[in-house]
C-alpha positions in Angstrom: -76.4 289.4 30.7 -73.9 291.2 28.2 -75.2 294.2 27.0 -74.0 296.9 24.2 -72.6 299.0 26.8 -70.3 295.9 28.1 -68.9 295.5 24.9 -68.3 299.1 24.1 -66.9 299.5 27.2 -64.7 296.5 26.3 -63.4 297.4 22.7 -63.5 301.2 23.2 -63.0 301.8 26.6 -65.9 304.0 27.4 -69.3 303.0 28.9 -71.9 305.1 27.1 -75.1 305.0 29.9 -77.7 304.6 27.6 -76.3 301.7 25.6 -78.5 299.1 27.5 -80.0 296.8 24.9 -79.0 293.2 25.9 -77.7 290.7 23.6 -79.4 287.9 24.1 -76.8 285.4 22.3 -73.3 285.5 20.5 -73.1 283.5 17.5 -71.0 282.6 14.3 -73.4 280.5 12.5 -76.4 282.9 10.6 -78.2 280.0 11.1 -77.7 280.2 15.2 -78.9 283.6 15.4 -82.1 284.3 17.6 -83.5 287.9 18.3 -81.4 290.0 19.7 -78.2 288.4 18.9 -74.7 289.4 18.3 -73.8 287.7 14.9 -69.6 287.9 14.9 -68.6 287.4 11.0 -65.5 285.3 11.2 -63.3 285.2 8.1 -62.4 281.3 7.0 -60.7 279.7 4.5 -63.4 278.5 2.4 -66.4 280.6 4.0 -66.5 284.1 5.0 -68.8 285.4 7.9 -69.4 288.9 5.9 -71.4 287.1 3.7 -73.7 285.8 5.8 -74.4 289.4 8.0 -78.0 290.0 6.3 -79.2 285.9 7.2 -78.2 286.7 10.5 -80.1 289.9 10.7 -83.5 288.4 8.8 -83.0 285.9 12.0 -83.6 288.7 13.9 -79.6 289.3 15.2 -79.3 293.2 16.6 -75.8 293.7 15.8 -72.9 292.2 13.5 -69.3 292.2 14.3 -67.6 293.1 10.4 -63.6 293.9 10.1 -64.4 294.7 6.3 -66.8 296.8 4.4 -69.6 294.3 3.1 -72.5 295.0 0.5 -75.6 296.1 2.5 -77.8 298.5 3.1 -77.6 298.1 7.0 -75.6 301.1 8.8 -72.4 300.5 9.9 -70.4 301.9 13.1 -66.9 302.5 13.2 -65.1 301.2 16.7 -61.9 301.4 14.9 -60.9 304.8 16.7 -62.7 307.1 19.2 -66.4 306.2 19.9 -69.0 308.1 18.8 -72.0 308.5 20.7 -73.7 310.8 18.6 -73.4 308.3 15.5 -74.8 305.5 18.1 -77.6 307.2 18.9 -78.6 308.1 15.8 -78.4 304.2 14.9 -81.9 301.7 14.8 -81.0 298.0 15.2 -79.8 295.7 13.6 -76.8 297.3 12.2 -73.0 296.6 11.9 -69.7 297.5 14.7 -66.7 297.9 12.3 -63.7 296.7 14.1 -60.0 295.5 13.1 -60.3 291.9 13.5 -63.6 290.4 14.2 -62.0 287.5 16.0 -60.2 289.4 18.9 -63.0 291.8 18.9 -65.0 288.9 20.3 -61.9 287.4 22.4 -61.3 291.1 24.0 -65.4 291.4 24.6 -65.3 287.7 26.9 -62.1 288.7 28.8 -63.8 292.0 29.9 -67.1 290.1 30.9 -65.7 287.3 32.3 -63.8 289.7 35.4 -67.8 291.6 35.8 -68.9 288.3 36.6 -68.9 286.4 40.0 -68.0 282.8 39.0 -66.2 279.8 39.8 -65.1 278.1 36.8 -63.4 275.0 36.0 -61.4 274.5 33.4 -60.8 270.4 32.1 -58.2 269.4 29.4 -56.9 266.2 28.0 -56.5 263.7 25.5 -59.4 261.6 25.9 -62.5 262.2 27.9 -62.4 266.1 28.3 -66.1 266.3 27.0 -67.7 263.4 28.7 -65.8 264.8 32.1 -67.4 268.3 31.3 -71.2 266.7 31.3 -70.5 264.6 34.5 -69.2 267.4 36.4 -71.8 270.0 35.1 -74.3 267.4 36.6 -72.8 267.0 39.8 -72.3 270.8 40.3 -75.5 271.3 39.3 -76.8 269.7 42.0 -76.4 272.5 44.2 -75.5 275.3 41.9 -76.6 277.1 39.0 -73.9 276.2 36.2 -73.0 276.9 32.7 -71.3 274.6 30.3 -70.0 274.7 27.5 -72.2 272.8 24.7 -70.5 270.1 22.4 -66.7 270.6 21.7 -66.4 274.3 21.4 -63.2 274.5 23.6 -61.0 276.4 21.3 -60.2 280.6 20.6 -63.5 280.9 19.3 -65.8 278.9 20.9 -64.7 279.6 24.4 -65.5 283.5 24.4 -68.8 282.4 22.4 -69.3 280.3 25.7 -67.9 283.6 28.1 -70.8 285.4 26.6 -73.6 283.3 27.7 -72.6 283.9 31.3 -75.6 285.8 33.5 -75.7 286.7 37.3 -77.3 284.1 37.8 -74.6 281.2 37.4 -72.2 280.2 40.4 -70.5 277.7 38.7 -68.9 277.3 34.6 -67.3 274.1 33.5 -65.5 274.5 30.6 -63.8 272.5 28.0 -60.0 273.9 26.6 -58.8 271.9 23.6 -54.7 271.7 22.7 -53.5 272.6 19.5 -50.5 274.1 19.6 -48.5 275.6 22.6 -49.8 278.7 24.1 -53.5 277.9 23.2 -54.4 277.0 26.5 -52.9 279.8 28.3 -54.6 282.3 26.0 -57.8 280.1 26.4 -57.3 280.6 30.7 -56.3 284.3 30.5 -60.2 284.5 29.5 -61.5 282.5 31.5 -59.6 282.6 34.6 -60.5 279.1 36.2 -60.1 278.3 39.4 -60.4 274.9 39.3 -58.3 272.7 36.9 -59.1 269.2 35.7 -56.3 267.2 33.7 -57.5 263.7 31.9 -54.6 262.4 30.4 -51.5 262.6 28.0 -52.2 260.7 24.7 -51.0 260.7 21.6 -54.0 262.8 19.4 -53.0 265.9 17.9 -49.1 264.8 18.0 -48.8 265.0 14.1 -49.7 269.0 14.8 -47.8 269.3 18.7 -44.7 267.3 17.6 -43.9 265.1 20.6 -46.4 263.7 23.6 -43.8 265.8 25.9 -45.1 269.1 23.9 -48.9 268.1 24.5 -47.9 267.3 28.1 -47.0 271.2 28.4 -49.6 272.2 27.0 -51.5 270.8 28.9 -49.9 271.6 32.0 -51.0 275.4 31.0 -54.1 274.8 32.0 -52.7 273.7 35.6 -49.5 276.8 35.5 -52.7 279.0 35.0 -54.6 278.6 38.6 -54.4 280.9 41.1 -53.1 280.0 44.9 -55.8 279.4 45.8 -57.4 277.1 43.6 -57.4 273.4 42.6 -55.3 271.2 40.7 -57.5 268.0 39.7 -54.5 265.5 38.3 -55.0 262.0 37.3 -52.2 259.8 39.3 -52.2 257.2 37.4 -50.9 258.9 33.9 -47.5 259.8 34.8 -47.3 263.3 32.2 -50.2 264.3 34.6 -48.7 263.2 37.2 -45.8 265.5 37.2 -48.0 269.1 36.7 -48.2 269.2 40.2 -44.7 270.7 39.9 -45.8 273.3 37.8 -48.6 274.4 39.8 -49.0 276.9 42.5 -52.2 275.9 43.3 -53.2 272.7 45.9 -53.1 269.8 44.2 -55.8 266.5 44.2 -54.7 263.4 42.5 -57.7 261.3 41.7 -56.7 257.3 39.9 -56.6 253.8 40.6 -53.7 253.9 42.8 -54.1 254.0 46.7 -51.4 257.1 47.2 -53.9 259.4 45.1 -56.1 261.2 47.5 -59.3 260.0 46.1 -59.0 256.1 44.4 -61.7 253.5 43.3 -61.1 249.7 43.3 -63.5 246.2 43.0 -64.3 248.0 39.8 -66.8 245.4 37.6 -68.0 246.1 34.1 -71.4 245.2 34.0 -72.0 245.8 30.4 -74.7 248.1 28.9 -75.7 248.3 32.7 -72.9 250.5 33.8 -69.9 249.8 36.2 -69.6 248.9 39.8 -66.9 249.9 42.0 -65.6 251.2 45.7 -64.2 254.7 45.6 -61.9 255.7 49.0 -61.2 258.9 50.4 -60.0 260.4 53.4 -60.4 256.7 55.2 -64.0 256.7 53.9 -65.2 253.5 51.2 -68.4 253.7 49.5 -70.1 251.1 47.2 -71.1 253.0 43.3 -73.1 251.8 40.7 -73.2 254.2 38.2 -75.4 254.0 34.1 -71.8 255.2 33.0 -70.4 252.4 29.8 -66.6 250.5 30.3 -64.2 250.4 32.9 -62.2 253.0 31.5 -65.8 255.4 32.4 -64.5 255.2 36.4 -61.5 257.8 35.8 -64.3 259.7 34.3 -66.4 259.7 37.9 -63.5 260.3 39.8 -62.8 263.6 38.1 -66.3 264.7 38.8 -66.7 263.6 42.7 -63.2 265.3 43.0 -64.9 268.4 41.3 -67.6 268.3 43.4 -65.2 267.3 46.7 -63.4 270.7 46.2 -66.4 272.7 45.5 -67.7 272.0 48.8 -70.7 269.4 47.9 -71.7 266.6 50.1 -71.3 262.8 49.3 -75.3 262.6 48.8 -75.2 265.7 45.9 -72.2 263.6 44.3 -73.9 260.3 44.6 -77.2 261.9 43.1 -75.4 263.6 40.0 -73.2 260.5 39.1 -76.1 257.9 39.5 -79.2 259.7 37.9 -77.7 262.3 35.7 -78.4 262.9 31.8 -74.8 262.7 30.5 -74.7 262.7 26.7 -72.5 259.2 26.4 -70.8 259.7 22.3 -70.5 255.6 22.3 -74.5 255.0 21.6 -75.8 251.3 21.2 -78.1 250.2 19.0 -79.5 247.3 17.2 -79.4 246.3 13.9 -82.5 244.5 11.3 -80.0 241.6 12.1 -80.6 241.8 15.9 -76.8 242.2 16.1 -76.2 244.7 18.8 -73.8 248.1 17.4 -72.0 250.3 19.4 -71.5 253.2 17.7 -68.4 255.5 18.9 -67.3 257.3 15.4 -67.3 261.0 16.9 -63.2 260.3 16.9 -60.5 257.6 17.8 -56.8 257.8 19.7 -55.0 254.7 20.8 -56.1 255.2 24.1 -60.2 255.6 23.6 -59.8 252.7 21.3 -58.2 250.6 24.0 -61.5 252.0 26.1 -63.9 251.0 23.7 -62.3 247.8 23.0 -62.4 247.1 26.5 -65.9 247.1 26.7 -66.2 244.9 23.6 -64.6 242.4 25.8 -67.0 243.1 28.2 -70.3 241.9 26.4 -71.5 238.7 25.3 -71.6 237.6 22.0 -69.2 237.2 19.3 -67.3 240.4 18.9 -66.2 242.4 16.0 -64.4 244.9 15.3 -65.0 247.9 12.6 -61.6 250.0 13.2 -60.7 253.0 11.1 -57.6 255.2 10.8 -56.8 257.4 14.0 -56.0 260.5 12.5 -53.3 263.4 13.8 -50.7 261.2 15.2 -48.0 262.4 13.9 -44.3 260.8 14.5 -46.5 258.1 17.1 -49.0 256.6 14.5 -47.3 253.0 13.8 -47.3 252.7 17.2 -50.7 254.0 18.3 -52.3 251.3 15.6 -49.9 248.5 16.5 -51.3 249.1 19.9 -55.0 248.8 18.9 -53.6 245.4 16.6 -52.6 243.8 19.7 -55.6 244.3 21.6 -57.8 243.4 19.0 -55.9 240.1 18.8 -57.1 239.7 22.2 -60.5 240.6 23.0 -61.8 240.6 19.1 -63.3 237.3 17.1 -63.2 239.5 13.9 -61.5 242.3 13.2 -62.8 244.7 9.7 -60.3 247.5 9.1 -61.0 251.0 6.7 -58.3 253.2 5.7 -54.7 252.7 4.8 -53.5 253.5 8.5 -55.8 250.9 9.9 -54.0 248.3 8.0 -51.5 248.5 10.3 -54.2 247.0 13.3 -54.8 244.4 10.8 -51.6 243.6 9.7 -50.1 243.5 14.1 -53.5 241.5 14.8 -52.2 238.7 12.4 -48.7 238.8 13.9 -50.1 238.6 17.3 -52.2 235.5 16.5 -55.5 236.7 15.0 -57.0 234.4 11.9 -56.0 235.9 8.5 -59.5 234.3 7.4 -61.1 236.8 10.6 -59.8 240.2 9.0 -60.7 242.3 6.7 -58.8 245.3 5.0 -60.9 247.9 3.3 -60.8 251.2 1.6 -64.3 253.0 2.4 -66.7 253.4 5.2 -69.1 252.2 2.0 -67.5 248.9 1.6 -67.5 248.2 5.2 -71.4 249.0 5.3 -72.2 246.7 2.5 -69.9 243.6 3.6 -71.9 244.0 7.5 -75.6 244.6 6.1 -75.1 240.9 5.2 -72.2 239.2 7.4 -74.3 240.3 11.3 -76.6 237.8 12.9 -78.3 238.1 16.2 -75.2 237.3 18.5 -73.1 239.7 17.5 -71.8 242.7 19.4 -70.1 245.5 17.1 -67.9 247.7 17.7 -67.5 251.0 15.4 -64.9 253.4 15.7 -62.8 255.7 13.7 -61.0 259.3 13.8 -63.5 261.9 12.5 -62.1 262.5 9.5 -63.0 258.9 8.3 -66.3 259.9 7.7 -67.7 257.0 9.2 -70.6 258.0 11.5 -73.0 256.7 8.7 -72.2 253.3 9.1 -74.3 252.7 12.2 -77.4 254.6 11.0 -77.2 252.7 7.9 -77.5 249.1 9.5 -79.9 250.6 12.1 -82.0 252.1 9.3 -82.8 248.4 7.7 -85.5 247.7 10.3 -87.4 250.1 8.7 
């Protein structure tokens, strides 16, 4: 585990012996901190870390990471030129490391650790599906080996190293996810981590408004792949052609998973069978088996794909692949529930793109029942949104029998579902996530499947729990 010497090693380049005391846990949130903890005060724009140093300490946090004199009584050591072992040792926990910037403090700490520790990790990027790919693979890896993953989305500069930290002798394996923001972000993100193993989802359209162009998130992306070494793994899915194409970029040996006989591991026969999973035939090297997996959609068979091909390359057999994908615990973000109506809601607010729209619309079409539709804007498009909610439009046209819109984004899915055929009398164009909940608690009957989605920023995760909440 990371102790004080690691990190003073790490920010000041000398190892003092006696500078044992392990931290048990790195955290930003006060809240987070357990005993023994490094609290690492991160200035923001509406809430600053400093002011939080003495909740994390009362939570019984050793240390704090400061880059600016705060108001406490707790003693403070300076790291900002040579280290002073006398001043350490004269020190009682908790008290305060003053450093430049408390941000690459921490960054500089998790590359340091990361090279002490013997570990395979993989890295897994993408629009859509990097998280629920993360939980699949952990659980197939986990089969045979001990592995560390990164919890919920923290797959950016800070939450990464925060992850780095929580690495002991113990683990073999680390699956990590690396969000894209802006170019360069993942290649910072790998240059601390150093994965060997590379998983690539897709190329969609989220987070254009911020990248400029889907050919930009395509290289950024393909960082993630320009990052491996020789000798590791390039994971690509075949059948997105921006994916596609990284195996150009890479030196490492490449493994195209997809729905396409030329990739090197393919599934086909695939059947949705509702809120019991999918079925399907996956091929590789001349070998078929039959899967049923508890995964939801058709859309969820790209997700298997990428963890058998995980597990292929890091040398598990078929019957530790077959046991991870058919009885593990993954965290699904699209729950279903029911409402006081008996109408059955799927609930998939934690965010939206065009393409895990599509997805979840999909598997609308899957169920019985009369199907609609509670669609909210998708967020962070950028020069692609018209087309990303025309897209949805269309679909819904298709597969939905009423289609409720919130947001002024979303009109445009209600205003190409009427163009493409879709009863003017069947849609409805609203304003609120509020609205949307009143019109349903009294429009549902027991036949009804519902499908709620939205970007994040929509604020429309209340919906479900609101509906679900009447049986009490």
């Amino acid at each position: 585990m990371l102790t004080l010497a690691d990190m003073i090693e790490a920010l000041c380049g000398t190892r003092p012996p006696e500078a044992q005391t392990v931290i048990t846990l790195a955290v930003i949130d006060s809240r987070e901190a357990i005993p023994g903890a490094l609290f690492v005060a991160v200035p923001g724009q509406q809430v600053d870390g400093h002011d939080y140093v003495g909740n994390a300490f009362q939570n019984g946090a050793n240390l704090a990471l400061i880059e600016h004199p705060i108001a406490t009584d707790y003693p403070v050591l300076d790291f900002r030129g040579d280290f002073d072992a006398q001043a350490l040792a004269a020190l009682e926990f908790p008290f305060c490391i003053l450093v430049e910037n408390t941000l690459t403090a921490l960054q500089t700490v998790a590359h340091f650790y990361r090279r002490k520790m013997d570990v395979r990790v993989v890295g897994i990027t993408g629009s859509v599906g990097k998280s629920t790919t993360k939980e699949l693979v952990a659980e197939v890896l986990g089969q045979r080996y001990p592995t560390l993953k990164s919890p919920g989305n923290l797959n950016n500069e800070i939450g990464l190293p925060l992850i780095m930290l929580q690495l002991t002798h113990g683990h073999e394996r680390a699956v990590l996810e690396m969000g894209f923001y802006v170019p360069g972000e993942i290649e910072f993100l790998c240059d601390i981590a150093l994965p060997q193993v590379g998983v690539v989802t897709n190329v969609g359209l989220v987070h254009a408004e911020r990248a400029g162009s889907q050919e930009v998130i395509a290289q950024g992306k393909a960082e993630l792949v320009r990052a491996l070494p020789a000798d590791g793994v390039a994971i690509l899915n075949y059948d997105d052609e921006w994916v596609r194409g990284m195996a150009e970029q890479t030196q490492a040996q490449v493994l195209f998973y997809g729905l396409d006989p030329q990739a090197d591991l393919w599934a086909d026969e695939i059947e949705g069978l509702g809120l019991e999973g999918i079925r399907f035939s996956l091929h590789y090297q001349g070998e078929t088996l039959h899967l049923k997996v508890p995964m939801l959609g058709q859309h969820s068979v790209h997700t298997v794909l990428r963890a058998a091909a995980v597990g292929l390359v890091e040398g598990l057999d078929w019957g530790e692949i077959l046991s991870g994908l058919r009885f593990g615990q993954t965290q699904l973000r699209l729950v279903a529930v029911r409402a006081v109506s008996g109408a059955l809601l799927l609930d998939d607010t934690y965010n939206a793109s065009p393409q895990s729209t599509l997805a979840a619309l999909n598997l609308l079409h899957e169920l019985d029942g009369r199907k609609v539709a509670v669609l909210g804007d998708m967020l962070e498009l950028g020069q692609y949104e018209r087309q990303g909610h025309e897209m949805v439009g269309y679909r819904c046209a298709e597969v939905a029998d009423e289609l409720i819109t919130i947001g002024a984004r979303a009109r445009t899915i209600a205003e190409t579902a009427r163009s493409a055929g879709m009863p003017a009398s069947k849609i409805t164009e609203m304003d609120s996530p509020d609205e949307a909940t009143a019109l349903l608690r009294t429009h549902l009957s027991e036949n009804d499947v519902v499908l709620v989605k939205g970007s994040l920023g929509m604020q429309m995760r209340d919906i479900v729990p609101s509906l679900e909440a009447q049986e009490a």
